[in-house]
Residue frames as qw, qx, qy, qz and C-alpha x, y, z in Angstrom:
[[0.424, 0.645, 0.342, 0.536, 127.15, 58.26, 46.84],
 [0.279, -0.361, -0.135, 0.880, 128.96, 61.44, 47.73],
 [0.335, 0.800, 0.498, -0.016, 127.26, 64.36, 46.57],
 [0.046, 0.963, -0.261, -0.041, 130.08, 67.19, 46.74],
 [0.718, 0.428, -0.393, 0.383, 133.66, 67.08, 45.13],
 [0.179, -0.555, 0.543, -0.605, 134.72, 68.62, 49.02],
 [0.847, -0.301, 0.293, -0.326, 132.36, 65.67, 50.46],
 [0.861, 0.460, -0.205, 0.076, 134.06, 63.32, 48.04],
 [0.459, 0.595, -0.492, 0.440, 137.66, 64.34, 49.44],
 [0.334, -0.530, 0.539, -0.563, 137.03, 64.57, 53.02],
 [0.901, -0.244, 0.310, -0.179, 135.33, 60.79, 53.39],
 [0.783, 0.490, -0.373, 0.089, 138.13, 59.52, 50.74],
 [0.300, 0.470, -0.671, 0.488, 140.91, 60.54, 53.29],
 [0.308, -0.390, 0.582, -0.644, 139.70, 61.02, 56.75],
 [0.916, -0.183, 0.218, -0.282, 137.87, 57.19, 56.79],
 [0.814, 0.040, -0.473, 0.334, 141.54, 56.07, 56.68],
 [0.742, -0.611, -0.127, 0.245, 142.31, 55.49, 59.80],
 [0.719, -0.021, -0.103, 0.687, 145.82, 56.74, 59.24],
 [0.205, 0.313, 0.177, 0.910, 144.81, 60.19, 58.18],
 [0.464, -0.713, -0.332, -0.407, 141.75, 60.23, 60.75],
 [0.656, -0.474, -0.376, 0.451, 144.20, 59.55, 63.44],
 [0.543, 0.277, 0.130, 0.782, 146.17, 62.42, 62.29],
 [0.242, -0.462, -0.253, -0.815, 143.40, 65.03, 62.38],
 [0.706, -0.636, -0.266, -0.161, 141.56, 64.00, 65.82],
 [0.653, -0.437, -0.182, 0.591, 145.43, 64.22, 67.93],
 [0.322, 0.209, -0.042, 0.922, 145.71, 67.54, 66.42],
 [0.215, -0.523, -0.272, -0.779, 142.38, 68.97, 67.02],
 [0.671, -0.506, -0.531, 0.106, 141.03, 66.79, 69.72],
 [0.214, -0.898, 0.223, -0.312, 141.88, 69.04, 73.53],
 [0.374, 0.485, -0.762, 0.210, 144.76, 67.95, 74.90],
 [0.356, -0.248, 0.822, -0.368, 143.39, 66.13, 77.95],
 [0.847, 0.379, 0.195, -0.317, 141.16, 64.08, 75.63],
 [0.592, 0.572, -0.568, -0.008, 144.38, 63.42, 73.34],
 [0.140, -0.553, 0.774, -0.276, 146.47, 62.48, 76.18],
 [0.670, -0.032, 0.648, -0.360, 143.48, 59.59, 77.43],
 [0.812, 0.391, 0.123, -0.415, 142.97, 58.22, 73.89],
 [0.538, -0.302, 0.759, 0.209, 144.31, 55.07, 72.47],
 [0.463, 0.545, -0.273, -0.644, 144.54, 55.81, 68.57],
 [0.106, -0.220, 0.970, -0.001, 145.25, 52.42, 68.01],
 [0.252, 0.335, 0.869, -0.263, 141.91, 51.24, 68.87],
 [0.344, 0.443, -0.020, -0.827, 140.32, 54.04, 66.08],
 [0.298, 0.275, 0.910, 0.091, 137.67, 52.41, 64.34],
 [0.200, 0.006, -0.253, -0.946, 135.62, 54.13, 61.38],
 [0.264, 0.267, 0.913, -0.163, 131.94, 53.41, 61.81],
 [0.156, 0.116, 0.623, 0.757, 129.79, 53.29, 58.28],
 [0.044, -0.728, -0.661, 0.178, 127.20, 55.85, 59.09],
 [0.105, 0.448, 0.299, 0.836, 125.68, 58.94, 58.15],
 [0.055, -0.651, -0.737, 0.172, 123.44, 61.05, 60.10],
 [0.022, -0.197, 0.077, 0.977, 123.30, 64.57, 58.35],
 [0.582, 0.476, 0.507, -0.421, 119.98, 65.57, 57.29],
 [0.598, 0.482, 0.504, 0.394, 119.30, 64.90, 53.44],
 [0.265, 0.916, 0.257, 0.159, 118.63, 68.56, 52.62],
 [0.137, -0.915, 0.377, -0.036, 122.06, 69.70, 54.16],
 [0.875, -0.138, 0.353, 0.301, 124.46, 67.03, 52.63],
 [0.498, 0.798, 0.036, 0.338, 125.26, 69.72, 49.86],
 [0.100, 0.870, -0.298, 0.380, 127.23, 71.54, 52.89],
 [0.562, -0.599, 0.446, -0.356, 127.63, 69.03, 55.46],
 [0.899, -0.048, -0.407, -0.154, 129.39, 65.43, 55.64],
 [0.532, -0.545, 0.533, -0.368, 130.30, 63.44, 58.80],
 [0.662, 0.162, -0.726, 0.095, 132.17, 60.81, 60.30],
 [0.786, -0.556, 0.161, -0.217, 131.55, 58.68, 62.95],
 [0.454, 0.397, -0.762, 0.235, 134.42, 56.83, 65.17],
 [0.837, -0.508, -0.116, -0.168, 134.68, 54.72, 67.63],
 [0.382, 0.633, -0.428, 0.519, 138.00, 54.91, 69.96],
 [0.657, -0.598, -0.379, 0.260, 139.13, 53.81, 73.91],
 [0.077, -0.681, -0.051, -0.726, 139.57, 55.97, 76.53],
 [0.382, -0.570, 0.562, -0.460, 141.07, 54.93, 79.33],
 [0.274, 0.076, 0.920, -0.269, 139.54, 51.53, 78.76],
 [0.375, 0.510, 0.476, -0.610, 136.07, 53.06, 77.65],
 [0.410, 0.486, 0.701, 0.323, 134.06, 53.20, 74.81],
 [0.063, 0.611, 0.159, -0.773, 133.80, 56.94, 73.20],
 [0.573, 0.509, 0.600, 0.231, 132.54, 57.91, 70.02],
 [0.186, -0.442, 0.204, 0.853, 133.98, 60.92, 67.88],
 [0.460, 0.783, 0.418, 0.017, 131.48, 62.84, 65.27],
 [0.217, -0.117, 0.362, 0.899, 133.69, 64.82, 62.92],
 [0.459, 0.746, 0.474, 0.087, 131.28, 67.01, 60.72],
 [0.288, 0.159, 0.312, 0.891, 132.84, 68.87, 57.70],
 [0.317, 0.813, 0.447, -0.197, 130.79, 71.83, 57.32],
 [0.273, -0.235, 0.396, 0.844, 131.58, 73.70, 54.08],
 [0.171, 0.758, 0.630, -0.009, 129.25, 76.69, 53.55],
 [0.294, 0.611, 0.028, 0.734, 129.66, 80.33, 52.68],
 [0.461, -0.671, -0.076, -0.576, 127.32, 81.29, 55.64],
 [0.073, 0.344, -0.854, 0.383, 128.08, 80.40, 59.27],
 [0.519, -0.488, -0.673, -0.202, 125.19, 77.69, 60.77],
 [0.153, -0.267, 0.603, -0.736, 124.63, 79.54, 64.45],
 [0.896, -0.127, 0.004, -0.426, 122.10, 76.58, 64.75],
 [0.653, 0.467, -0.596, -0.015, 125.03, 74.44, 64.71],
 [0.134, -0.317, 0.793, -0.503, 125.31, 73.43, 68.10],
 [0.689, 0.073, 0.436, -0.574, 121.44, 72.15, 68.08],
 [0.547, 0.469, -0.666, -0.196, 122.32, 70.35, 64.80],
 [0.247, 0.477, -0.815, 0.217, 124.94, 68.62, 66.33],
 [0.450, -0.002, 0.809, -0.377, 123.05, 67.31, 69.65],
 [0.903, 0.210, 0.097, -0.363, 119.92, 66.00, 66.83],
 [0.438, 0.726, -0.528, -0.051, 122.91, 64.14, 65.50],
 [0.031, 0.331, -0.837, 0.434, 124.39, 62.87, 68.51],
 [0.696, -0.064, 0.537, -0.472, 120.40, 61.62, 69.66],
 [0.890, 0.243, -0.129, -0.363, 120.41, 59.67, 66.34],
 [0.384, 0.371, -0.816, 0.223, 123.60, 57.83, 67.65],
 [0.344, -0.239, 0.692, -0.589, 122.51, 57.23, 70.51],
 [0.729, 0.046, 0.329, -0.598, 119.21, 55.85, 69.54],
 [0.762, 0.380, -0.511, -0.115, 121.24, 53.63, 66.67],
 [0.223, 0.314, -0.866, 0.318, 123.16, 52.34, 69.66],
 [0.577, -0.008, 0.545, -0.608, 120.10, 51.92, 71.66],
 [0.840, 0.148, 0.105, -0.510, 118.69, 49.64, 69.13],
 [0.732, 0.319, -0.601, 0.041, 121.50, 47.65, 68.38],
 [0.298, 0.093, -0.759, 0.571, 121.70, 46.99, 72.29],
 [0.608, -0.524, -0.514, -0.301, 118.23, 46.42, 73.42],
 [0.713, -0.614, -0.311, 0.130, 119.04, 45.42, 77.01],
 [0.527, 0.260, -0.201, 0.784, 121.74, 47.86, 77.31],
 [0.362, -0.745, -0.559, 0.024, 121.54, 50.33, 79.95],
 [0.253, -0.714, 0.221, 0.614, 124.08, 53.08, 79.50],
 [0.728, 0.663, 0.144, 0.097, 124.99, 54.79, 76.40],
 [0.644, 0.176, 0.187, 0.720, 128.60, 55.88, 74.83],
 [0.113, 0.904, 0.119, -0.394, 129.62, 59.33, 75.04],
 [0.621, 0.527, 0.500, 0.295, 130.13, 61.46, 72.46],
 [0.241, -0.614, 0.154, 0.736, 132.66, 64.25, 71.46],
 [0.610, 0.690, 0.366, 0.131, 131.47, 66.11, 68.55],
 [0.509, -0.335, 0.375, 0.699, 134.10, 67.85, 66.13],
 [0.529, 0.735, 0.424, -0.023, 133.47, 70.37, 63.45],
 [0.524, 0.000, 0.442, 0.728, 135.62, 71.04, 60.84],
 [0.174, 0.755, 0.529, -0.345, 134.72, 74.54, 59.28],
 [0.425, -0.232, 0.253, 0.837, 135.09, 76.53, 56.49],
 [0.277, 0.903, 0.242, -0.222, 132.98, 79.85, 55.56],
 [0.512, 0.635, 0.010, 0.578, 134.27, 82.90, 53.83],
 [0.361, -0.809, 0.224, -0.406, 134.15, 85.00, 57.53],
 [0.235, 0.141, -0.826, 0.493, 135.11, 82.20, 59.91],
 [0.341, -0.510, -0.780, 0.126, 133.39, 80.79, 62.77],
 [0.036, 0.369, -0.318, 0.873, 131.46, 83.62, 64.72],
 [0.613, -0.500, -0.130, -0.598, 128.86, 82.09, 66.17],
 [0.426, -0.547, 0.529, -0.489, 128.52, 80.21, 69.28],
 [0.599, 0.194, -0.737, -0.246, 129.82, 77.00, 70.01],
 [0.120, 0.051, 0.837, -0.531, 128.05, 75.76, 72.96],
 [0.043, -0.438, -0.716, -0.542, 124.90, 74.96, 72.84],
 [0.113, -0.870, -0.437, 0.199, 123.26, 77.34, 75.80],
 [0.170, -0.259, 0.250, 0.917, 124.86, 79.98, 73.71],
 [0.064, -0.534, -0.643, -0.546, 121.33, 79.41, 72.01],
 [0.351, -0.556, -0.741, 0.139, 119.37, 79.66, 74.97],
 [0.008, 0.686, 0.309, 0.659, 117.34, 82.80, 75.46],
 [0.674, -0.627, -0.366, 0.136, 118.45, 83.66, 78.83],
 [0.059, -0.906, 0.303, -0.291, 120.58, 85.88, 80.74],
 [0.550, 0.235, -0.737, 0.313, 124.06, 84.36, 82.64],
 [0.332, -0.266, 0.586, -0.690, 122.20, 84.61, 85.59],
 [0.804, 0.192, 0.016, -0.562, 119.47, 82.68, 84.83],
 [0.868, 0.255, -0.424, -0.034, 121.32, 80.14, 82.82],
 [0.057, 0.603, -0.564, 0.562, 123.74, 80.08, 86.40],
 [0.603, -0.093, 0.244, -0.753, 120.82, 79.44, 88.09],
 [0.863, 0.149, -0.324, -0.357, 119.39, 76.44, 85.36],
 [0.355, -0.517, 0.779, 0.012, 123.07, 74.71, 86.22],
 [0.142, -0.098, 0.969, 0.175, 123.09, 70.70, 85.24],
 [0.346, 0.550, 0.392, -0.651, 118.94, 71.77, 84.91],
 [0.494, 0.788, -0.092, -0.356, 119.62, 72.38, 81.31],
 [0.903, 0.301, -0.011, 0.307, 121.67, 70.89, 78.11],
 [0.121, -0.841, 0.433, 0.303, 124.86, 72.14, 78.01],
 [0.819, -0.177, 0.392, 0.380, 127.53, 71.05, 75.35],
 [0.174, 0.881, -0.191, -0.397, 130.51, 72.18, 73.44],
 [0.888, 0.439, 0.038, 0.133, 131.51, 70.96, 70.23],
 [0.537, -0.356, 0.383, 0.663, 135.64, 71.00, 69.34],
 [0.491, 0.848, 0.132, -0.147, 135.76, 73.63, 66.61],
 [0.585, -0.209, 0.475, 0.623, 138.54, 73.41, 63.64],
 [0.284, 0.826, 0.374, -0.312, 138.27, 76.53, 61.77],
 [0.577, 0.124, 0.374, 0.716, 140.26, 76.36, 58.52],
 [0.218, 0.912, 0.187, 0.292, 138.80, 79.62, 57.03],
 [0.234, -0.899, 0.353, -0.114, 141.28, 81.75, 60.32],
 [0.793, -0.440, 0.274, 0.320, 143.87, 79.09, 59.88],
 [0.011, -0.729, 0.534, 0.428, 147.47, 79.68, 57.92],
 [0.755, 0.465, -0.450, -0.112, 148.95, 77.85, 55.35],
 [0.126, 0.614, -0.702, 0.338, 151.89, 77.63, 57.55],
 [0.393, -0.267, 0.628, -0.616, 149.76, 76.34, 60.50],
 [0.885, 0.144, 0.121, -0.426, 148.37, 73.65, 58.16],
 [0.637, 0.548, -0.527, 0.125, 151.80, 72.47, 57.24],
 [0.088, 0.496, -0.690, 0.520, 153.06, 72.25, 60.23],
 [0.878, -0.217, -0.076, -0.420, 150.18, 69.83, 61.44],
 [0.412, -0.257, 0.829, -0.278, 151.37, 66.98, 63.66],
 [0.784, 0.261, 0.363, -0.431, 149.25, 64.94, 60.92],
 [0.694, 0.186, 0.535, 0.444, 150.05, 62.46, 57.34],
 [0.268, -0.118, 0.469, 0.833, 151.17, 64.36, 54.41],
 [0.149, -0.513, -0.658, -0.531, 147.65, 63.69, 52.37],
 [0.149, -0.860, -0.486, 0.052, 145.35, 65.08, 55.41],
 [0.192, -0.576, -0.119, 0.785, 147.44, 68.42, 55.68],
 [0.060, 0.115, -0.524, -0.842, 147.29, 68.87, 51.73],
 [0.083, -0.456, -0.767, -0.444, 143.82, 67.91, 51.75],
 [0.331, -0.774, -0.403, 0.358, 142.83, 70.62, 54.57],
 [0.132, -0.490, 0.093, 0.857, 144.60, 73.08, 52.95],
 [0.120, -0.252, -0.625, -0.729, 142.90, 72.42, 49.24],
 [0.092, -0.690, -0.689, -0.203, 139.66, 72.76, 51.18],
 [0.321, -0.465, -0.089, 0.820, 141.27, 76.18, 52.66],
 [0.081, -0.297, 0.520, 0.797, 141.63, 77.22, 49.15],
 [0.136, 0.283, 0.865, 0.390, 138.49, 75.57, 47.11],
 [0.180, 0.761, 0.402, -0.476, 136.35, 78.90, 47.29],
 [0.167, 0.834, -0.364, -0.379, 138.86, 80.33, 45.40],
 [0.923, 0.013, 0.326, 0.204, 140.07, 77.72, 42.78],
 [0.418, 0.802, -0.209, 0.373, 142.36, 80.40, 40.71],
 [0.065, -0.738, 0.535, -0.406, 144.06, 81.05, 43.74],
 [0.882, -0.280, 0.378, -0.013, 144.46, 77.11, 44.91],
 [0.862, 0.427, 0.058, 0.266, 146.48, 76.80, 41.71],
 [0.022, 0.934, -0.154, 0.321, 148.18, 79.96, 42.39],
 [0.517, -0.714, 0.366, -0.299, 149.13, 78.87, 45.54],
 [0.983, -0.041, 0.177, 0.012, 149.93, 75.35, 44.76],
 [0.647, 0.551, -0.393, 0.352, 153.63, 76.07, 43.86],
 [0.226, -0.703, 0.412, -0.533, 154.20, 76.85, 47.60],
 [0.647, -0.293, 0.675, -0.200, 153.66, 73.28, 48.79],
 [0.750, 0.499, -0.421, -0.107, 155.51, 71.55, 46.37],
 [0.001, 0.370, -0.837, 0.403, 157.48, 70.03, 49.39],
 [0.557, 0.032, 0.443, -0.702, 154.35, 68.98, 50.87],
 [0.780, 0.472, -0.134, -0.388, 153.16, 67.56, 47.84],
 [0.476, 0.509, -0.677, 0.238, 156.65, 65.65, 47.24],
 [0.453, -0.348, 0.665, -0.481, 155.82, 64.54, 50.88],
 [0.682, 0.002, 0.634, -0.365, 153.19, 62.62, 49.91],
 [0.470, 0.692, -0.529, -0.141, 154.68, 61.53, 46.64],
 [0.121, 0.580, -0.767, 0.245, 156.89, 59.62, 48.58],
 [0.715, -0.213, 0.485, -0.456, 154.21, 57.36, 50.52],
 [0.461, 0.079, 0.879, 0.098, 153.00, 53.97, 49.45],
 [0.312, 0.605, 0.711, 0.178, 149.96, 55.10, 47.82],
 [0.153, -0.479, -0.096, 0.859, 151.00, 58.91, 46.69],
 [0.045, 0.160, -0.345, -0.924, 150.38, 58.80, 43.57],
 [0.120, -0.319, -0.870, -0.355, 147.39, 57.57, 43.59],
 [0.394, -0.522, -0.501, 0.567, 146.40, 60.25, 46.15],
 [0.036, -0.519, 0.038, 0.853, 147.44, 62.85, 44.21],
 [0.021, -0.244, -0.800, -0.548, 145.61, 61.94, 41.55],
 [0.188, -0.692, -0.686, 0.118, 142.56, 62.32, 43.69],
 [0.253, -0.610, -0.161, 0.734, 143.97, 65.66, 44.70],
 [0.128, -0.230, 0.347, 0.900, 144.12, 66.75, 41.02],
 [0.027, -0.377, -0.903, -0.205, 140.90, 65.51, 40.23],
 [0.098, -0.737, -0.628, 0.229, 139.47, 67.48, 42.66],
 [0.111, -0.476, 0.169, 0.856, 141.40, 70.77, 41.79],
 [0.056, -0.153, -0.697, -0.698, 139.95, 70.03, 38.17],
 [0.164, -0.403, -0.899, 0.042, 136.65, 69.61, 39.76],
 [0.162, -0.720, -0.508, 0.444, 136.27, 72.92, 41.41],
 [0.170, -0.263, 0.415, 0.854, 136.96, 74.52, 38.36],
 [0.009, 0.241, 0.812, 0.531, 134.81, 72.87, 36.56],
 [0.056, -0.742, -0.576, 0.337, 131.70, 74.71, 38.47],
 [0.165, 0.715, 0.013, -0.679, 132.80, 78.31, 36.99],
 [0.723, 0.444, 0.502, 0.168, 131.94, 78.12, 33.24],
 [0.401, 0.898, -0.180, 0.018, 134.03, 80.73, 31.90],
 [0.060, 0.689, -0.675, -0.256, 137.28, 78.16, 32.29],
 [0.767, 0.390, -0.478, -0.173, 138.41, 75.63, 29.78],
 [0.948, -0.206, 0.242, 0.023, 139.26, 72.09, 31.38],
 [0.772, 0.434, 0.000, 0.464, 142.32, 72.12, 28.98],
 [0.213, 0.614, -0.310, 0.694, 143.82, 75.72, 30.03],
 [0.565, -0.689, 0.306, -0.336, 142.62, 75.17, 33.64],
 [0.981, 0.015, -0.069, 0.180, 144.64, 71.40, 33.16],
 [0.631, 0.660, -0.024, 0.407, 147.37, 73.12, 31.41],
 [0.095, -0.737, 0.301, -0.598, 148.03, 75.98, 34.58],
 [0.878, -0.389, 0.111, -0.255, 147.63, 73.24, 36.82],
 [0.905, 0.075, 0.093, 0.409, 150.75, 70.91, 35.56],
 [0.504, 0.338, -0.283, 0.743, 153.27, 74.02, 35.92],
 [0.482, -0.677, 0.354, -0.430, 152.02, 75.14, 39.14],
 [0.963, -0.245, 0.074, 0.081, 152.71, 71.05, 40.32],
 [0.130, -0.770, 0.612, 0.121, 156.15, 71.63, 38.78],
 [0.545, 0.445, -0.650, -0.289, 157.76, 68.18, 36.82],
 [0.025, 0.250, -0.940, 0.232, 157.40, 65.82, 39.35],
 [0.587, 0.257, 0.541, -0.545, 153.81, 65.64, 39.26],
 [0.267, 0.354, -0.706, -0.552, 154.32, 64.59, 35.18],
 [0.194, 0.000, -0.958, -0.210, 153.82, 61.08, 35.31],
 [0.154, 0.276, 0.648, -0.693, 150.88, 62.01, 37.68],
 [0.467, 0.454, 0.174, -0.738, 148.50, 63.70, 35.00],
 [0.158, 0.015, 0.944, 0.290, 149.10, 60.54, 32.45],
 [0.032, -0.219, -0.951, -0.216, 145.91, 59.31, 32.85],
 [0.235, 0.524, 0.375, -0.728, 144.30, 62.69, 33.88],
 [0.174, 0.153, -0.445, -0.865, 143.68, 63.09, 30.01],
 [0.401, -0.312, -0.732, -0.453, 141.10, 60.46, 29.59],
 [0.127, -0.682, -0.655, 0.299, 139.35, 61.22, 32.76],
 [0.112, 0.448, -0.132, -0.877, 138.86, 65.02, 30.89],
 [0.155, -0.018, -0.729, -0.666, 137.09, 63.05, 28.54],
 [0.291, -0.481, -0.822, 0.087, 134.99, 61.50, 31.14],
 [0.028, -0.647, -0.395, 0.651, 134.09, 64.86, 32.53],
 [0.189, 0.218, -0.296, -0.910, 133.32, 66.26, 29.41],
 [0.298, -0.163, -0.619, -0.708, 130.96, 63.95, 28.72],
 [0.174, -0.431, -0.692, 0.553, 129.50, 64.09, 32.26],
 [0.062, -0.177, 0.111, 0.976, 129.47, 67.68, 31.45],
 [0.293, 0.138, -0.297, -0.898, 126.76, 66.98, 28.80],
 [0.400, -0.419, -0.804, -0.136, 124.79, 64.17, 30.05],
 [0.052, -0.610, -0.550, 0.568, 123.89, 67.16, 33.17],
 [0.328, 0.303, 0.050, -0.893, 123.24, 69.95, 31.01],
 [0.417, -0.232, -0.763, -0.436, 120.42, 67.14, 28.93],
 [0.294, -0.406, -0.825, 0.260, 119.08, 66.50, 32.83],
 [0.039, -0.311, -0.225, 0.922, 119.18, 70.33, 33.46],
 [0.109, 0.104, -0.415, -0.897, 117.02, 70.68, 30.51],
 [0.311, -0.301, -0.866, -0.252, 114.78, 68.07, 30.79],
 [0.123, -0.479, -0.660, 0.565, 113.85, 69.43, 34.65],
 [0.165, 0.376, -0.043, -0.911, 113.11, 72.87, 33.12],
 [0.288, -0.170, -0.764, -0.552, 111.13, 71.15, 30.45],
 [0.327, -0.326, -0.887, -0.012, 109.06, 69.16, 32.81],
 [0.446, -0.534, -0.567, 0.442, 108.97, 71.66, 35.84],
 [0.073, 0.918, 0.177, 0.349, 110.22, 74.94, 34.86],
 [0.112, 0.822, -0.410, 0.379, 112.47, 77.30, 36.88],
 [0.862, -0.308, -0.322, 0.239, 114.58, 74.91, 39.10],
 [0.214, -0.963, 0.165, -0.007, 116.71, 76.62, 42.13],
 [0.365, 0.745, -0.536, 0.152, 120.34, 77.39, 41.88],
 [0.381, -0.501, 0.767, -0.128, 121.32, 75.13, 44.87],
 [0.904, 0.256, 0.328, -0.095, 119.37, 71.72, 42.56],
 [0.721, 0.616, -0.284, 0.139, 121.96, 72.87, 39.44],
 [0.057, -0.781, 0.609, -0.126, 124.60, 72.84, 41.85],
 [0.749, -0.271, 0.467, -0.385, 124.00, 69.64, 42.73],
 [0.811, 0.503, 0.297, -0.024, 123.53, 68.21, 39.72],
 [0.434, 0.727, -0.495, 0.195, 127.19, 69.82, 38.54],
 [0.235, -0.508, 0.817, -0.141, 128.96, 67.93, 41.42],
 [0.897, 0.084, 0.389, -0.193, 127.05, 64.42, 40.84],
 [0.279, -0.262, 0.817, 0.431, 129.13, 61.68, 39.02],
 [0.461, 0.120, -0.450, -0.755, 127.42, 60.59, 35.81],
 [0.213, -0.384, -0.895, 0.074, 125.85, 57.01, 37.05],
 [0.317, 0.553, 0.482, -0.600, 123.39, 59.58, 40.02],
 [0.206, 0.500, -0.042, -0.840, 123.00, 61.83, 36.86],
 [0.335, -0.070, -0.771, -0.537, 121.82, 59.15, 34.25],
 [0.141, -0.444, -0.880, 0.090, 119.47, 57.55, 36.83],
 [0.248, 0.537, 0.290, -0.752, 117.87, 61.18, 37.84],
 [0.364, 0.301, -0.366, -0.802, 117.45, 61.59, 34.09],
 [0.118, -0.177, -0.974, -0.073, 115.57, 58.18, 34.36],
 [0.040, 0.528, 0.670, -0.520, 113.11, 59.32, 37.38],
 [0.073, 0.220, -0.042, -0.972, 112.39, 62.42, 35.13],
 [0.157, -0.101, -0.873, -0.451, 110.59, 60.53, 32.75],
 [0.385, -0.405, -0.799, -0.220, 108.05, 59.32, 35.16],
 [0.192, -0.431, -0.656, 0.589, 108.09, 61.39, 38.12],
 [0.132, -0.828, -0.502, -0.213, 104.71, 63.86, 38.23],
 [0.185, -0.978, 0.084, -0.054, 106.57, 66.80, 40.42],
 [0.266, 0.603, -0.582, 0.476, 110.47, 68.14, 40.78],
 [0.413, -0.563, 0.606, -0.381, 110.00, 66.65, 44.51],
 [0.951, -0.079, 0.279, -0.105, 109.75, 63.02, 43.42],
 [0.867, 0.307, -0.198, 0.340, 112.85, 63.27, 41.86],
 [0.097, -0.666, 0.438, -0.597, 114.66, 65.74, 44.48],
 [0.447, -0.575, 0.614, -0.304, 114.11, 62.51, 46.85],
 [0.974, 0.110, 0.113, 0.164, 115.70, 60.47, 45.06],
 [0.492, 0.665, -0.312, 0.467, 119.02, 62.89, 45.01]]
């Protein structure tokens, strides 16, 4: 169960392989590209973000040779307003809970898989904090000079859409869908201006059009454009539809067919969360702003069964861990 329309999009594409290769030979450093045999990319069906930070954070795991070797690749999406400058320590609690899944599915093993973590970012500043992790470490560069091999050391691969271009997202070395889906999450702070913008890669768009499975892609793609609308309440699902199909331009027609009756289905999503919203405030009183968010991205199935737990759970946290 995805919890964010942005989480939604990123595992849709990037756990195909085609569109994960895409995104790991662009980002990946080049002497790490050069040794890896995309071929052999394998998606592997794990989480390991913490619950309470799945609102901003979702991750893939791969598996991929190297020379010969076994390596694993963590991708984590982070899409927050704020930058995480804890994000390096994150990353390694991450990387121990791979480890220790590999440790237990290999008992008598005696060596573990390394791991190249990847973070995909987008704030409203850009990255500024520090991507190493003794960039935490309360020390002077003497000192930490000194610690040498003594101490953790590691640096994550940072992809920072927030300081990238349009241009420089077109021009990706990558499939058609993962550049247009890296640029809608460029843009999904601002959803007026993704629509705005969305006459400019009408090539792009017409790219992937053209695949096997475009249109069934871009479907996903409008979905989500509808989606991140649908969070400011002062626009209409009709007039935000409406600005949407002449920014796409006539070839996306046949595309929004069947977008009408999934507007129905999000309208009456719509009002099966503001009944849950009500019910928490009934039960519990003031509930915080990051729970309604939540509860506006959830599909209706999470959002009938929370309005189940309400019923019976005794505090807002017995039904907060069950979201």
């Amino acid at each position: 169960m995805t919890t964010t329309p942005h989480d939604a999009l990123v595992k849709r594409t990037f756990s195909q392989i085609e569109h994960a290769a895409g995104l790991l030979r662009v980002v990946l450093p080049s002497a790490i590209a050069a040794r890896i045999d995309l071929a052999t990319l394998a998606l592997c069906d794990s989480s390991f973000v913490d619950q309470l930070l799945s609102d901003s954070h979702t991750d893939l795991l791969f598996s991929v040779n190297v020379t010969g070797q076994k390596v694993l690749i963590y991708v984590l999406f982070e899409h927050q307003s704020t930058v995480d400058a804890l994000m390096p320590l994150r990353l390694l609690e991450y990387m121990v809970r791979i480890w220790d899944r590999h440790h237990q599915a290999h008992p008598q093993g005696k060596c573990l898989p390394p791991i190249v973590p990847v973070v995909l970012h987008h704030s409203r500043s850009g990255w500024s904090a520090s991507t190493t992790f003794e960039g935490l470490l309360d020390v002077d560069e003497a000192t930490l000079e000194a610690l040498g091999e003594h101490t953790v050391r590691l640096r994550f691969v940072l992809d920072d859409l927030s300081k990238a271009t349009d241009e420089s997202l077109e021009a990706r070395a990558m499939s058609a869908l993962g550049r247009v889906v890296l640029w809608c999450l460029r843009h999904a702070r601002e959803p007026d201006e993704l629509i705005q913008r969305l006459r400019g890669v009408r090539d792009l768009l017409a790219e992937v059009r053209r695949t096997s499975a475009g249109r069934e892609a871009l479907q996903m793609i409008w979905a989500y454009i509808l989606t991140v609308h649908e969070n400011k309440p002062q626009n209409n699902p009709e007039e935000v539809m409406a600005r949407l199909m002449e920014a796409a331009g006539e070839e996306a027609k046949n595309e929004f067919v069947s977008m009408a009756d999934w507007l129905r289905e999000q309208g009456r999503e719509q009002g099966e969360r503001k009944i849950l919203l009500k019910q928490l405030r009934l039960r519990f009183g003031e509930i915080e702003e990051a729970v309604v968010e939540r509860i506006r991205a959830a599909g209706l199935e999470q959002v009938e069964r929370w309005a189940e737990l309400v019923l019976t759970a005794r505090t807002l946290d017995e039904v907060l861990g069950n979201i």
